[in-house]
C-alpha positions in Angstrom: 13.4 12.9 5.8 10.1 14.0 4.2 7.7 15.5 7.0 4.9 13.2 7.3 1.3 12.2 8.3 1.3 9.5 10.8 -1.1 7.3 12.6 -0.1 5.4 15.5 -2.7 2.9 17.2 -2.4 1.5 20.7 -0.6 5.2 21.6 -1.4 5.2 25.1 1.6 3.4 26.3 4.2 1.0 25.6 5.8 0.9 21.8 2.9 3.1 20.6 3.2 6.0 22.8 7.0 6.1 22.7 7.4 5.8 19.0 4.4 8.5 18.8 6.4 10.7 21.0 9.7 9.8 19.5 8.0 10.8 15.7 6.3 13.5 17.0 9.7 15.2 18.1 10.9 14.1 14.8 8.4 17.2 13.5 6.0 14.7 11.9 2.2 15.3 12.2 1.0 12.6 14.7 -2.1 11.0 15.6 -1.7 8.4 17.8 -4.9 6.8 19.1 -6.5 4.3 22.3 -9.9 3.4 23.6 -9.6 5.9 26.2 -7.1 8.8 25.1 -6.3 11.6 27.6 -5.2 14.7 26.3 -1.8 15.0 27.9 0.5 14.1 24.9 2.5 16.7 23.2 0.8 15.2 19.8 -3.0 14.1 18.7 -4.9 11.8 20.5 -8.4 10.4 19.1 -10.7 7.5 20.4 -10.3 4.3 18.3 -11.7 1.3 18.7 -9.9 -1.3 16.5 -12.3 -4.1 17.3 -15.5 -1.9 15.8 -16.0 -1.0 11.7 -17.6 2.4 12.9 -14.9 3.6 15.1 -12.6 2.3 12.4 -14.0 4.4 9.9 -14.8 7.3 12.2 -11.2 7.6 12.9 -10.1 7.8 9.1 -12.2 10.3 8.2 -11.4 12.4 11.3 -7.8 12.0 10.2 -8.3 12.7 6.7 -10.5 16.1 7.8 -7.4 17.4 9.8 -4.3 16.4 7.7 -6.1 15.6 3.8 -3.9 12.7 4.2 -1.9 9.2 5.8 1.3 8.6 5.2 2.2 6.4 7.2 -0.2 4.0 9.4 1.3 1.8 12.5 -0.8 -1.1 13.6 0.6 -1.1 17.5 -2.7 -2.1 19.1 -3.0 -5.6 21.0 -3.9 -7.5 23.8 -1.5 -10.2 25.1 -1.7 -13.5 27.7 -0.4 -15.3 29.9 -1.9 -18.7 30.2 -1.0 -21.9 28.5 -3.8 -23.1 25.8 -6.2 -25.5 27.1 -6.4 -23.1 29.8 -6.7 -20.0 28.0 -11.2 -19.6 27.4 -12.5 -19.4 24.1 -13.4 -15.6 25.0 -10.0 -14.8 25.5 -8.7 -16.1 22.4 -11.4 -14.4 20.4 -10.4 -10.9 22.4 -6.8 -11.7 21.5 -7.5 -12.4 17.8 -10.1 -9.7 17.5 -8.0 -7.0 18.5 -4.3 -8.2 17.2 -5.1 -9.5 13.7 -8.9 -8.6 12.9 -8.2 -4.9 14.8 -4.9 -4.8 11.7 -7.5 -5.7 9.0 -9.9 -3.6 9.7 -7.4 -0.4 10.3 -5.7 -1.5 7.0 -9.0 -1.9 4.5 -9.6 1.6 5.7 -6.3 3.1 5.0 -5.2 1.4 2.3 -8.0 2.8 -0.1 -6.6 6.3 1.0 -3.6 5.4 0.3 -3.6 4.3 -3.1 -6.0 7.8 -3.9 -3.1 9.9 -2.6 -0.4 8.3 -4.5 1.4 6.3 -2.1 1.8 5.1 1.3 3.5 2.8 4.1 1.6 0.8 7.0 4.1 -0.6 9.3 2.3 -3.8 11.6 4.1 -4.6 15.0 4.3 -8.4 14.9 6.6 -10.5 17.5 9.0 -13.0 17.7 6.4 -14.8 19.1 4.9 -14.5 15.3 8.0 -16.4 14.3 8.5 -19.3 17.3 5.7 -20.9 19.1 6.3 -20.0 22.5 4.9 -21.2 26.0 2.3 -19.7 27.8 1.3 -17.0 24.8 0.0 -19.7 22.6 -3.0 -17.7 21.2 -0.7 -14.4 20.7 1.8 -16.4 19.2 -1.1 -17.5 16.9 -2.5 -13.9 16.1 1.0 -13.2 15.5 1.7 -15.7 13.3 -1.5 -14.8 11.3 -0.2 -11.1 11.1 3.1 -12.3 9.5 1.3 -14.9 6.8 -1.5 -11.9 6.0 0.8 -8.8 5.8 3.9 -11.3 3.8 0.3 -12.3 1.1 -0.4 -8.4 1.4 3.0 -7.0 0.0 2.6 -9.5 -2.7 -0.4 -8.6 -3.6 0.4 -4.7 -3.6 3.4 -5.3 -5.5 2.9 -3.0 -8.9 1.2 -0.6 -6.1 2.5 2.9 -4.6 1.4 1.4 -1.2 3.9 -0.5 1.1 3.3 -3.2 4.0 6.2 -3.7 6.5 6.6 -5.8 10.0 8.2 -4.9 12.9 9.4 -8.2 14.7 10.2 -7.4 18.7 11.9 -9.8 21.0 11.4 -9.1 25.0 11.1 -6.1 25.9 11.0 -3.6 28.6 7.2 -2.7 28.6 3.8 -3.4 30.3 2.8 -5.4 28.3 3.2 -8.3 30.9 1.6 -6.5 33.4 -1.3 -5.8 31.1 -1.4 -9.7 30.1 -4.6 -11.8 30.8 -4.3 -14.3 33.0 -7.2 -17.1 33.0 -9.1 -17.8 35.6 -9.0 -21.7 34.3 -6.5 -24.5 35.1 -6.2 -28.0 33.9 -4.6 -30.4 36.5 -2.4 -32.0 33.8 -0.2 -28.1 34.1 -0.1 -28.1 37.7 3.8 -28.6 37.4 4.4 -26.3 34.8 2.2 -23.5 34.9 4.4 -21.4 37.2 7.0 -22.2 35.7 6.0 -20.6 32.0 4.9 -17.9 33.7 7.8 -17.4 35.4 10.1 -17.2 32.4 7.8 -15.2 30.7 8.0 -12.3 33.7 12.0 -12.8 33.8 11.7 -12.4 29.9 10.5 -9.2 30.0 11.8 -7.9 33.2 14.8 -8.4 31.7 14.5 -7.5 28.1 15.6 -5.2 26.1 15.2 -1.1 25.9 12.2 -0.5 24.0 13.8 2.3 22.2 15.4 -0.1 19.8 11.8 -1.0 18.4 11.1 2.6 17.8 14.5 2.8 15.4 13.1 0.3 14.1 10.2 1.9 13.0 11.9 4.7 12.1 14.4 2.9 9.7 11.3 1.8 8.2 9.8 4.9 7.4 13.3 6.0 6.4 13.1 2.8 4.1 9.8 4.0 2.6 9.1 -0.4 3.4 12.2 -1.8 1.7 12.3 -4.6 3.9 9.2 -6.4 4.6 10.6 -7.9 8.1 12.9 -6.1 10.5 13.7 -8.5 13.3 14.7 -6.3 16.9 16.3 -7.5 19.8 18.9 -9.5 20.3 17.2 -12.7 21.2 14.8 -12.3 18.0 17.9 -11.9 15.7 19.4 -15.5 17.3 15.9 -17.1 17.9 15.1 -16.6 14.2 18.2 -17.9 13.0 18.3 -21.3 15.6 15.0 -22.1 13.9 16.1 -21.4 10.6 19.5 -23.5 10.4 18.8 -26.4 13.7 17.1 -29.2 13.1 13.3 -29.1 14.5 14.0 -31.6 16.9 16.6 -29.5 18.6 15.1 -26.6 18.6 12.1 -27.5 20.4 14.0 -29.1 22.9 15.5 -26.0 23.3 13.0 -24.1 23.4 11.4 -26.7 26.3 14.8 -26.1 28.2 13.7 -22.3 28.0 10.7 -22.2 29.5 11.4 -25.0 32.1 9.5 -27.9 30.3 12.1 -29.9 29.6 
């Protein structure tokens, strides 16, 4: 494979910082990038602040003044919850939106330009399942999710006679802090009382016991390999059969199933 140029947001742990690594030893030219990067990665680490235009635009022109180019740009950065959704603050929805789908627009109005100047391009977004399924407890990141998927499926229509490619990385559970990291709100609403620890339990089992996070970064890989081919590539075991229940089971059933998951049922 062509040696490339690679940003990586959100590069400070979880999928970001393995992929990063995982590219990096690949012999590609990585940046990866985080709010508060320490200098201890084998590859380029420079501050980014997806929820701010300057930092944004601060961070492709840095890019561009090392390298004179992107190749490839991964959207990785997010915040995540665990709280159900009347008991999830406005605040925290907006922090979830702002940096999951608003943070991806941004990165992508600035790199898509560059893109098209040099001639061609890929920007790979890491979506969920939970931008496929509605599921308990991550209501709002669910919702970022699924705005990600509608925006980036509109996006590689619209780019269609371009040299520029959009592609989604669809994740199941995982082994990752990501659950550690979640917010957890401060608010309850009597009416949950008998179901809140419940959700949250499952959640926590989900990812406990989910699946190596090494699959995600093939993942990524095969879509760099692809050059974007596909636009979706589902991961995980439980994403591959999730998807499919919803495609082929009547609504009804699924739902219940999905209440039957998470102990609602």
């Amino acid at each position: 494979m062509k040696k490339k140029v690679i940003v990586v947001t959100g590069a400070s742990s979880g999928f970001g910082q393995l992929t990063a690594r995982k590219l990096h030893e690949s012999g590609h030219t990585v940046v990866g990038t985080s709010r508060n990067p320490k200098p201890d990665e084998p590859f380029t680490m420079l501050p980014l602040d997806v929820t701010s235009d300057e930092s944004v635009s601060q961070l492709v022109e840095k890019v561009q003044e090392l390298h004179g180019r992107i190749d490839v740009l991964i959207n990785n950065a997010g915040r995540s919850h665990n709280s159900l959704l009347e008991e999830t603050t406005f605040k925290d929805a907006r922090v979830i939106f702002e940096v999951n789908f608003w943070g991806m627009v941004r990165m992508n109005r600035a790199v898509l330009p560059v893109m098209r100047e040099q001639g061609g391009g890929l920007v790979i977004t890491v979506s969920s399942l939970a931008g496929l399924v509605g599921t308990p407890g991550q209501g709002f990141y669910g919702a970022a999710k699924h705005a990600i998927e509608g925006y980036t499926e509109t996006l590689r229509a619209e780019l269609a006679k371009s040299p520029v490619k959009v592609a989604l990385i669809e994740p199941g559970f995982f082994q990752t802090n990501i659950h550690n990291a979640m917010v957890r709100n401060p608010e309850t609403v009597s009416d949950y009382d008998n179901v809140r620890e419940k959700v949250s339990q499952k959640l926590d089992e989900g990812f406990e016991g989910g699946g190596d996070p090494s699959e995600v970064v093939s993942a990524i890989e095969k879509a760099i390999a692809d050059d974007g081919k596909s636009l979706r590539y589902l991961v995980g075991k439980d994403a591959l059969t999730i998807a499919r229940l919803k495609r082929w089971l009547p609504e009804k059933w699924f739902l219940e199933g999905t209440k039957k998951q998470f102990g609602l049922g």
